[in-house]
Every structure is written in structure tokens, then in C-alpha cells.
C-alpha positions, 0 to 999 in steps of 0.5 A: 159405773161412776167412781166413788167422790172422793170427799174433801175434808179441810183442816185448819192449822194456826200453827204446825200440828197434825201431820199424822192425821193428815196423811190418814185423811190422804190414806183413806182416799180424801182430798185434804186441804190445809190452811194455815198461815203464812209464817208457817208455810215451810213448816214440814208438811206432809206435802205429799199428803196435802191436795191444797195448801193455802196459807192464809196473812198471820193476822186473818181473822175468824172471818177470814178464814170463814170467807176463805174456806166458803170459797173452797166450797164454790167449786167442790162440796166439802165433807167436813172442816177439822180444827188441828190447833186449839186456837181453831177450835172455835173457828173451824165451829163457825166454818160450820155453822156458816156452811151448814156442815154436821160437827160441833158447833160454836156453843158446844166449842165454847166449853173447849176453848173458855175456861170459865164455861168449861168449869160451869159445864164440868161442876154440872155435871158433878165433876169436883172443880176448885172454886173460882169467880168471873173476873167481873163483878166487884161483889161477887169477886169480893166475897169470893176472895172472903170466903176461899182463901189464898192463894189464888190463879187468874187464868185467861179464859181462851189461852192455852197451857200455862200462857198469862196464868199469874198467881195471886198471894192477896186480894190487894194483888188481885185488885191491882192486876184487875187495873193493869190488866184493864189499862191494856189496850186490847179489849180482849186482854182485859179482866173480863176475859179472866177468871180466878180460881183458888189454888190446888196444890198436888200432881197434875194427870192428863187424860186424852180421849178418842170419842164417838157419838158421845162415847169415850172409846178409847181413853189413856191417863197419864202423869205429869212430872211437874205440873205444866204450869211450873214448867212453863214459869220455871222452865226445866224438862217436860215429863209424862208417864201413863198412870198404872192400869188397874190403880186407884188413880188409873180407874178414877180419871177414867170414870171422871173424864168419860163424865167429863165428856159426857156432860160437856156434850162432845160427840165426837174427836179427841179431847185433852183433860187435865186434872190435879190430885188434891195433895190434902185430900187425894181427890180430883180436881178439873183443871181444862179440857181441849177438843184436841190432840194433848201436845207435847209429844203425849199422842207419841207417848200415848202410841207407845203404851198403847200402839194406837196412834191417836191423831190417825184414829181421830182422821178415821172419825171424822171421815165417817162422820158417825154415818158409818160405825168406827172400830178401834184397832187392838190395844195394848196394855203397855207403858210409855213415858217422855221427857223432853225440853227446849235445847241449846242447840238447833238439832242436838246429837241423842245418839248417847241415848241407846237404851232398846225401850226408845220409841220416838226420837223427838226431830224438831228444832231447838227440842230435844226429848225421848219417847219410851215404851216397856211392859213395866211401869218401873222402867218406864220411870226409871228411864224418864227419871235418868232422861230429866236429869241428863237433859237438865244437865245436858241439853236445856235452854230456859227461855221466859214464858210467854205472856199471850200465845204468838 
């Protein structure tokens, strides 16, 4: 009797995400291939995890890495290609199309990675997005600033987090950015590449998502802290917490991302929602949506309430493809929270933190952060509250925000 093929499954990786699904891939009996870029080539890989390990030139282009993926395809046949990192998303859809492999394909990619089509997609499908214009036609951006009033945020369409997002107080600020940014000599920098949105003040939530066959079938909402984009401009500690099961809040992120998802005709993997509590009407907004696991140490803060680890769970989806039914593990109903920062020193010393709820000690060079779990909501925030301040005082370095992602 012949063995069983042991499937290759590709992952691209531009920067150093998604150790936990690859040693999934390898635990499942995959033959798992990595390509990254050479700048992280020393990153720590799970190397025992890894069957091949190509880094492609910094600057390799989308085609590029198609050519070099159809070239793993010569010799083995591959099961599928798997984006880890959300400037991948769109690439790893054209590896597809290009070899004819089942997943997501570059249409349905464009609502993950283009803010402007993710909020046309999200107001269709009846989800409340805050009124925003394509940074192109000189009439309709006019009237757009006459009739929504200031202020205002220009978002490039294809970055992430809060990279290039600049608020605007005016229409002549608006005009003169729409100059300076069409002087640059990268084509994909300029104002088309934009969008303008009106400003919401409020909280910030996240939802993160585990979905199969177009359902979500597993979801965890969370609260920012500080909304992501003041942290990026001002610096500071990163905090989350997840939202209290059962509230008001809890219930309604759910049932807004699962329509979310639905409309945005994801059919499977996970997905990164964010969404803004209006602070004048207590409802809420859609801010962006990534095909991917949320950053920042939320898949941790995730495990930690729920003890479900969102990046192995991801693995098993894609392994099986929909051809086989998935089941996700039990669940618990806990709470977790993390807070975390860029620190002053390469690999600083948490030891003074001891508390019995820490979950995950954050091991990354100049980071320093703390994960923690309890049954109770209110230790979770009195811990993440303690854990700001002391790292604030303690340990923060602020370095300015980038204006394009490296």
C-alpha cells in the first residue's frame, strides 16, 4: 500500500510573522516551505518546523515571487499558498490564480488589503462606515468636504495600521496635501492611492475571526486602550483587553463582523476587524479588515481568554481546504489583556512582574510587553491599568512613526 502524499503548503512571509502555524503545518504531516526575504533570514524561525527556506532580494516584486513559487511547483504539486503577513495577501492571491490553486483570489483580496474597496463592500452590506471620498475627482472630494465637516483622515488605501494616516483640520490642508503628495516620485504614493474619511471620535474595538466556508466559527472582541492610530503618532503603551461576554458591546461586534465577513465574501482563514464606538452616538463604525492574524500579541491575548490559538487553528483550515469538515477545539469563557511598548533596552529584565495571571512574556528585541488571563474582567483591567504606567515609566522608548511601511 502506497504512504499517504504528504501536501506542500507555501507560506509567504515579507516580515516575521506566523511561527505558530507553521509548526501546525509541520504537526499536521505538511511539507512546509517559507519564503521570505533576505533581510529576515535570521529572524527565529521555527526551523525545525520549516522542509525549505527560500529568502527571496528585499526588493522582489509580486511577480517575483509568483516566478519563484510556480518554480517550487516543477518538481512537487502544491496543496496550497498561505499569506502570513498583510502586504502578502494580495500576492499570495495571484500565486493562485497563477497556478490555478483553490483559495481567495485577487478581487476578493482587494477588499482586505484597499481601504477604499473594503468600506464600499462594508456600506453594502449595511455595515455603518464614516463618510469618506476617493482622493481623485476634484467635485466630488469638493463637495464631500462641503457637506461632512472636519476633521477629516487621509488613509493610504494599501498600508497598514496607522502608516501614512494624516489628519486633516481644513479643505485648504486637504488641497495642499493632495499637492505634496502628488510631487512624489513614486506613482503608487500619490493622492489616488488615498482615501479621505471624516473623523469619529470614540474607542477603537477589534474583532478577530476564525471562518470556514464563509462562516465565522469562531470570533473574540477586544478593546484597544488607546485607539491604534494615537499610539502609532504619539508613542506610548499598546494595550487590549477583551470586551465582557454577554454585553451590549460584546454582542454587537459580533453580529456586526460576522455581517462584515459575510459581505466581503471571505470564505475562509482568519480576519483582523476594527471598528470605532461612535463617543456622540454609542454606535459602531468600520475602520479596516485584514485576512490575517490581528498583530501585536492579540492571537496571545486571544489564547489566553479563550485558549484557543488562533494561528494553529488557521493552519488546520487551510490544510483541509473545506474538503474535510474542521471542528473547533473547546473554548473558554475567560478574560485576557496585554500591554506592551518598544523598550530602551535590546532584551529587558520583566522579572519584577510576577503576578500568577501572566500568560506570555513578550521575547522580541526592543519589546517588552505582558500577557494576562483571569476569570474576572476587572483584574484583567486592573493588571493591564498597573502594567501601562509601569512600563510607561519604566521601560518605554518613543521612536517617530513611520511614514511607509520598510
Amino acid at each position: 500500500m502506497s504512504s499517504p502524499i504528504q501536501p506542500t503548503v507555501v507560506c509567504l512571509a515579507s516580515y516575521f510573522k506566523g511561527v505558530e502555524f507553521l509548526r501546525e503545518l509541520k504537526r499536521q504531516g505538511c511539507r512546509v516551505v517559507l519564503v521570505t526575504k533576505e533581510k529576515f533570514r535570521h529572524e527565529d524561525w521555527c526551523f525545525d518546523s520549516i522542509d525549505e527556506f527560500i529568502p527571496l532580494p528585499n526588493d522582489a516584486t509580486p511577480e517575483y515571487f509568483v516566478y519563484s513559487v510556480a518554480q517550487l511547483a516543477r518538481p512537487r504539486k502544491i496543496h496550497t499558498v498561505v499569506a502570513l503577513e498583510e502586504f502578502d495577501v494580495l500576492t499570495a492571491a495571484l500565486v493562485r490564480e497563477h497556478l490555478r490553486l483553490p483559495g481567495m483570489g485577487s478581487t476578493t483580496a482587494r477588499h482586505f488589503r484597499d481601504k477604499l474597496a473594503m468600506r464600499i463592500e462594508a456600506r453594502n452590506a449595511g455595515v455603518k462606515v464614516p463618510e469618506f471620498v476617493h482622493v481623485l475627482n476634484y467635485q466630488e472630494l469638493g463637495e464631500y468636504m462641503a457637506r461632512v465637516p472636519a476633521p477629516w483622515v487621509m488613509k493610504p488605501r494599501t498600508d497598514v495600521s496607522a502608516i501614512g494616516i494624516m489628519k486633516m483640520q481644513d479643505s485648504e490642508q486637504v488641497w495642499r496635501t493632495i499637492d505634496m503628495l502628488d510631487a512624489r516620485d513614486r506613482l503608487s504614493e500619490r493622492s489616488n492611492n488615498y482615501v479621505l474619511e471624516q473623523f469619529v471620535p470614540g474607542d477603537v474595538y477589534h474583532v478577530d475571526s476564525l471562518v470556514e466556508n464563509g462562516e465565522v466559527v469562531f470570533a473574540g472582541a477586544h478593546k484597544y486602550g488607546r485607539p491604534p492610530m494615537s499610539v502609532a503618532h504619539d508613542g506610548g503603551v499598546f494595550t487590549t483587553r477583551t470586551v465582557e461576554y454577554g454585553s451590549p458591546d460584546h454582542d454587537a461586534l459580533i453580529d456586526i463582523n460576522r455581517r462584515l465577513i459575510q459581505g466581503l465574501k471571505f470564505r475562509r482563514g482568519a480576519t483582523h476587524g476594527e471598528f470605532i464606538k461612535s463617543a456622540a452616538t454609542g454606535e459602531f463604525y468600520f475602520l479596516e479588515i485584514a485576512a490575517r492574524v490581528g498583530g501585536a500579541y492579540i492571537a496571545e491575548t486571544l489564547e489566553a481568554a479563550s485558549g484557543v490559538n488562533i494561528w494553529a487553528e488557521w493552519a488546520k483550515i487551510e490544510i483541509l481546504r473545506g474538503e474535510t469538515p474542521y471542528e473547533l477545539p473547546p473554548a473558554r469563557q475567560e478574560y485576557g489583556g496585554v500591554a506592551l511598548c518598544l523598550a530602551r533596552e535590546e532584551y529587558p529584565d520583566t522579572t519584577q512582574f510576577n503576578d500568577p495571571e501572566i500568560f506570555y512574556r513578550v521575547k522580541k528585541r526592543y519589546h517588552v510587553g505582558l500577557v494576562v488571563r483571569s476569570p474576572e474582567l476587572a483584574r484583567v483591567e486592573t493588571l493591564v491599568g498597573d502594567y501601562r504606567q509601569r512600563l510607561e515609566r519604566d521601560y518605554c522608548a518613543v521612536v517617530p512613526p513611520l511614514e511607509r511601511a520598510e
